[in-house]
C-alpha positions in Angstrom: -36.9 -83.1 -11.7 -39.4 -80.5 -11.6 -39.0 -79.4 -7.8 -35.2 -79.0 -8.6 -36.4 -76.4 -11.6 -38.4 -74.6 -8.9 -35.7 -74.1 -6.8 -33.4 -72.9 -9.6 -35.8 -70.5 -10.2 -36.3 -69.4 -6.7 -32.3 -69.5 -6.4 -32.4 -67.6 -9.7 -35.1 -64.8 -8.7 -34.1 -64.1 -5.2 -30.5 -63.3 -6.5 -32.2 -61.1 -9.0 -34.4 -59.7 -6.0 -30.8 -59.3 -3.8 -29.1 -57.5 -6.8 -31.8 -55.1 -7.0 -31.6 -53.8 -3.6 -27.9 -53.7 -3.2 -28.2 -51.3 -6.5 -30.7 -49.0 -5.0 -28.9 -48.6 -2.0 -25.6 -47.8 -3.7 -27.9 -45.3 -5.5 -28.9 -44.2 -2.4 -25.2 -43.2 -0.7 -24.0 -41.8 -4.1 -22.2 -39.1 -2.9 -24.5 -35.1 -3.9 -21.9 -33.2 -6.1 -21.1 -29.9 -4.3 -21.1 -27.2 -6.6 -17.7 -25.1 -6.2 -18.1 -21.6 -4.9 -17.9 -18.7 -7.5 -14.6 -17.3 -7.7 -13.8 -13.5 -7.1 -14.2 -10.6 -9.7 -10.9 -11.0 -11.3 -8.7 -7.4 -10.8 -8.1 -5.3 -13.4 -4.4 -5.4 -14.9 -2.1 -2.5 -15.0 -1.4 -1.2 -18.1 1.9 -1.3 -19.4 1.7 2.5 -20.8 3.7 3.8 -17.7 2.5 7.5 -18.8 -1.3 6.3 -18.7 -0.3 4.3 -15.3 0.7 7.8 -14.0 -2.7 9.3 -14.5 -4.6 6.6 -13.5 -2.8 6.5 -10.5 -3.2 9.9 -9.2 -6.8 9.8 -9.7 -7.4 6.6 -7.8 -4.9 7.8 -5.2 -6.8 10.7 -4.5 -10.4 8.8 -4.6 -8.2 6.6 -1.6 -7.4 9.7 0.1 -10.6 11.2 -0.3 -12.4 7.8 1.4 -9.9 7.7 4.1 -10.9 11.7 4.9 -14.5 10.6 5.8 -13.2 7.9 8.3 -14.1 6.5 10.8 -18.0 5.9 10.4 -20.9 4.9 12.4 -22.7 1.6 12.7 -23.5 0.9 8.7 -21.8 4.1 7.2 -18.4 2.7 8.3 -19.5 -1.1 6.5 -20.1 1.4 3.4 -16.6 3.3 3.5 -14.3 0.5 4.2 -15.9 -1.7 1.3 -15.4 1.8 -0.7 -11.4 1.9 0.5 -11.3 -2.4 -1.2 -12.4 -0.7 -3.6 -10.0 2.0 -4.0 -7.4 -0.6 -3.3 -8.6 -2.9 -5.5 -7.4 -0.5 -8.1 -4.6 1.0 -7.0 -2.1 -1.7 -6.1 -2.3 -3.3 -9.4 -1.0 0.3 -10.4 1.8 0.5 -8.6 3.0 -3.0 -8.8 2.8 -2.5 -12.9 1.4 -5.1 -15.5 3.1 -8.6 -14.4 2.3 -9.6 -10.8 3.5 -12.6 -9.4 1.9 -15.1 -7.3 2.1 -13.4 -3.9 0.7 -10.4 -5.2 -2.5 -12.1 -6.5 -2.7 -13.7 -3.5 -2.7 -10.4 -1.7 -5.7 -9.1 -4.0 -7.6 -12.3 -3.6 -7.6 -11.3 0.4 -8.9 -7.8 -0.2 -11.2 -8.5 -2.9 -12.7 -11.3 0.0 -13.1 -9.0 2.6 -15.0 -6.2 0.4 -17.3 -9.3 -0.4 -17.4 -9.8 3.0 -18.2 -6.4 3.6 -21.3 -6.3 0.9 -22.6 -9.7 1.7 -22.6 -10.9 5.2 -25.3 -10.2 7.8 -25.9 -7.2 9.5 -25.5 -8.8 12.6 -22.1 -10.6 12.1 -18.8 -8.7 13.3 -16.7 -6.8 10.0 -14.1 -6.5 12.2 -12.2 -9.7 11.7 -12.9 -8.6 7.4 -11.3 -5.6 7.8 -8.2 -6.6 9.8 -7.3 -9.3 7.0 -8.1 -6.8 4.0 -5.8 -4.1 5.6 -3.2 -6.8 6.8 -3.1 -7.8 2.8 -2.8 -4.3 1.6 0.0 -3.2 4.3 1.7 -6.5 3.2 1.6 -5.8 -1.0 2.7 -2.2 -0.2 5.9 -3.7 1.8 6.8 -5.8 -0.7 6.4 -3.0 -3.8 8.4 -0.5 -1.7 11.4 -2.7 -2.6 11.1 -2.3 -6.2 13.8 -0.2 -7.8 10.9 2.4 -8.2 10.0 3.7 -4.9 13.4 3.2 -3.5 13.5 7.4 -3.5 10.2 7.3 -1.7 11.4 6.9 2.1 8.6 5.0 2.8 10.4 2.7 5.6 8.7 4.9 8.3 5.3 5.0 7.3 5.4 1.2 7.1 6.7 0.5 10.4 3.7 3.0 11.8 1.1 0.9 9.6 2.5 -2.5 10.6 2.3 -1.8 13.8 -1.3 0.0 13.8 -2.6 -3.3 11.8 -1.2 -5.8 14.3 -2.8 -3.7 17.1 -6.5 -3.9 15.2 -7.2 -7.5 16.2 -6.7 -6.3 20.4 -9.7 -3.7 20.0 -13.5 -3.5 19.2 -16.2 -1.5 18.6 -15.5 2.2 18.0 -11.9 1.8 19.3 -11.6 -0.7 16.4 -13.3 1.7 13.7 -10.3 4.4 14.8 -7.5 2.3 14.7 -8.8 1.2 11.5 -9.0 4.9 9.9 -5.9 5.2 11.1 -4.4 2.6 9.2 -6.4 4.0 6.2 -4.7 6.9 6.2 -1.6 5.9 6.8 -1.9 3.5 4.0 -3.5 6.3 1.6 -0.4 8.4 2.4 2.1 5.8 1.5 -0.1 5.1 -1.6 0.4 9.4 -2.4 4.0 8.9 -1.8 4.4 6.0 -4.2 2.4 8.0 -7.0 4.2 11.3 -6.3 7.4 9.1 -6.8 6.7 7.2 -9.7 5.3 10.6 -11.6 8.3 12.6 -10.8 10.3 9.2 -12.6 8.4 9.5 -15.2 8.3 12.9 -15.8 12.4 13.2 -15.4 12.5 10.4 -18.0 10.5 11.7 -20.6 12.0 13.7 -23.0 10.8 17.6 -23.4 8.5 18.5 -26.0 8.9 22.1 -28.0 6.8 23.9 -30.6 8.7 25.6 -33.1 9.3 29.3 -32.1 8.2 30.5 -36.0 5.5 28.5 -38.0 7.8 28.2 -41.4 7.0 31.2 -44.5 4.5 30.3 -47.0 5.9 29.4 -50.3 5.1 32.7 -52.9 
C-alpha cells in the first residue's frame, strides 16, 4: 500500500512539474504588444466665415507663392523649402475646399502631411525624392477635384491642371537636380492655380456682399 502512495505522489508531482513548464513556455511565446505609430498633426479646419476664409486665403496663397519663388534649392536648402511648401499646403487646401471635407480629401492631406514628416525626419542620406513626388501628386489631385466645385467653375483652371498632371507624372523618370526643377516647376504651377482659386473665390465674395455707405450728413443736434 505504501509503494502505490509513492507513486501517486510521483504521478502527482511530475504532472505538477509538467504543468509548470508548459506555463512558462506559453509565457515565453506571448506575443510583445506593438505600440501603434503616432498619428499625424491633425489639419486645421476651414472656417465657415467665407469673408474670414477670403483673407486667410490670400495670405497663405501668397506665403505659397512666395516659397515656390525661391525654388529649386541645393542639397539641404531644397529639403527645407519643399517641407516649407507642405506646409503652405497644409493650410491652404482646407481653405479652398471650405469647412466640411469628405473622406478623399482627408485622405489627400494625410499624404502631404506624411511627406513633410518625411521631409523633417528621415536621414540625411535617404532619397526625398520619392516624398516629394507623393506629396505633390496628393496636392495636384485635391486641387482637381475642388476645381469642380460650383466655385471655381469661372476660374479656367482646366489648363493649368493638365500642365501640372503631366509635370507630376514626369517627376518619378528624373533625379538629382533634374528632379529638384521639375519639382519647382510643379510648385509653381500649383501656387498659380492656388492664386487663381483665391482670386476667384474673393471676387464671389466680394460681388455677393452687399455695399456698405456712411451717411452723407451726420444728423443735427437736437437744440
Amino acid at each position: 500500500m505504501s509503494v502505490i502512495r509513492i507513486g501517486d505522489k510521483g504521478r502527482i508531482l511530475a504532472g505538477a512539474a509538467l504543468a509548470g513548464v508548459l506555463l512558462a513556455g506559453c509565457a515565453k511565446q506571448a506575443p510583445t504588444i506593438v505600440p501603434p505609430p503616432p498619428k499625424p498633426n491633425p489639419q486645421p479646419a476651414a472656417t465657415s466665415d467665407v469673408a474670414v476664409r477670403v483673407r486667410e486665403l490670400g495670405r497663405e496663397a501668397e506665403a505659397l507663392a512666395g516659397d515656390s519663388g525661391q525654388l529649386p534649392g541645393q542639397g539641404d536648402d531644397h529639403r527645407r523649402l519643399m517641407h516649407r511648401v507642405f506646409d503652405d499646403l497644409a493650410r491652404v487646401l482646407p481653405l479652398l475646399h471650405g469647412p466640411q471635407p469628405d473622406g478623399v480629401f482627408k485622405n489627400r492631406m494625410v499624404s502631404i502631411e506624411n511627406s513633410r514628416a518625411l521631409l523633417s525626419n528621415s536621414p540625411q542620406g535617404l532619397s526625398i525624392e520619392p516624398a516629394i513626388d507623393t506629396g505633390l501628386g496628393a496636392a495636384q489631385a485635391a486641387l482637381a477635384d475642388i476645381a469642380r466645385t460650383s466655385y471655381y467653375e469661372q476660374a479656367d483652371l482646366g489648363p493649368l491642371l493638365d500642365k501640372l498632371s503631366a509635370k507630376i507624372n514626369g517627376l518619378d523618370l528624373v533625379r538629382g537636380p533634374l528632379h529638384q526643377v521639375d519639382a519647382a516647376s510643379a510648385v509653381d504651377l500649383t501656387s498659380q492655380i492656388v492664386s487663381k482659386m483665391a482670386a476667384v473665390l474673393a471676387e464671389r465674395v466680394s460681388s455677393q456682399s452687399p455695399p456698405t455707405t456712411a451717411p452723407a450728413t451726420a444728423p443735427a443736434a437736437g437744440r
